[in-house]
C-alpha positions in Angstrom: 6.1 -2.9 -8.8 2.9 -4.5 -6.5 -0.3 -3.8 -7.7 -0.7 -1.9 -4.5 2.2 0.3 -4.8 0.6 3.0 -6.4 -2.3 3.7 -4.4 -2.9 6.9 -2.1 -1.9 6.7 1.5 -2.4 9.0 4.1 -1.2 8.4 7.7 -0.6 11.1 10.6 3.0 11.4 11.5 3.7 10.5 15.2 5.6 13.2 16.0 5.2 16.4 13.9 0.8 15.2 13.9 0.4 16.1 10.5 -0.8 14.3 7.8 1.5 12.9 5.2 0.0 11.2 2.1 1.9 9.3 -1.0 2.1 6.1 -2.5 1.9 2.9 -0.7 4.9 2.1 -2.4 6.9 5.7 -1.1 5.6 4.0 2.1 7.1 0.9 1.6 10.3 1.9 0.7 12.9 1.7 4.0 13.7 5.1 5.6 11.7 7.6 4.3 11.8 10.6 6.2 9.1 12.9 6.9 8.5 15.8 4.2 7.4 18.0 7.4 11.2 18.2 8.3 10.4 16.8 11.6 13.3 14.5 11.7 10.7 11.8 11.8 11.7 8.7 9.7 9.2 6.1 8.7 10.2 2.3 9.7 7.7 0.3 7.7 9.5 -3.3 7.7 8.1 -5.6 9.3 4.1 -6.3 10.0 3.5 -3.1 7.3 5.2 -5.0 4.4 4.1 -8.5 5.6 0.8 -7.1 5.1 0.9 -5.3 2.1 2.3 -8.3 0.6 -0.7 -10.6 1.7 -2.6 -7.8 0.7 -0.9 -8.0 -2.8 -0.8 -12.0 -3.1 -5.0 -11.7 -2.2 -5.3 -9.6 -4.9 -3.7 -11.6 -7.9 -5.9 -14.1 -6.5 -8.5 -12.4 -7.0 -8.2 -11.4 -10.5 -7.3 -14.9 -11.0 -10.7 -16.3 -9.8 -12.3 -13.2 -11.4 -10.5 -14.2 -14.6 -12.1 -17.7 -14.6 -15.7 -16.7 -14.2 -17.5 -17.0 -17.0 -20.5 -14.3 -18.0 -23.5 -16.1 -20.1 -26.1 -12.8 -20.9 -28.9 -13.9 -23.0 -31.1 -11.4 -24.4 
């Protein structure tokens, strides 16, 4: 699982206009349908995933510089 997977999501479906929120990961995953029962499928390959994984790889970078740093508190 991405570090991102589990986060909150809300997007507007394109057909039925109401909102549907879940995981990034439920989001992610290919094919999911829209809970509404609008018939609706989500297609979310492509520039989503390429982007959530850049957004991913950024992060373990991050925590990987934030790792290094070094806090020196003298009282």
């Amino acid at each position: 699982m991405n570090s991102l997977d589990s986060l909150p999501m809300t997007i507007t479906c394109p057909t039925c206009l109401k909102k549907v929120t879940n995981t990034v990961g439920w989001f992610r995953k290919a094919n999911q349908s829209c809970p509404h029962g609008c018939g609706t499928t989500f297609k979310t390959d492509g520039q989503f995933r390429r982007g959530v994984a850049e957004a991913d790889r950024e992060l373990d970078n991050l925590k990987r510089q934030m790792g290094n740093i070094r806090i020196n508190i003298q009282l």
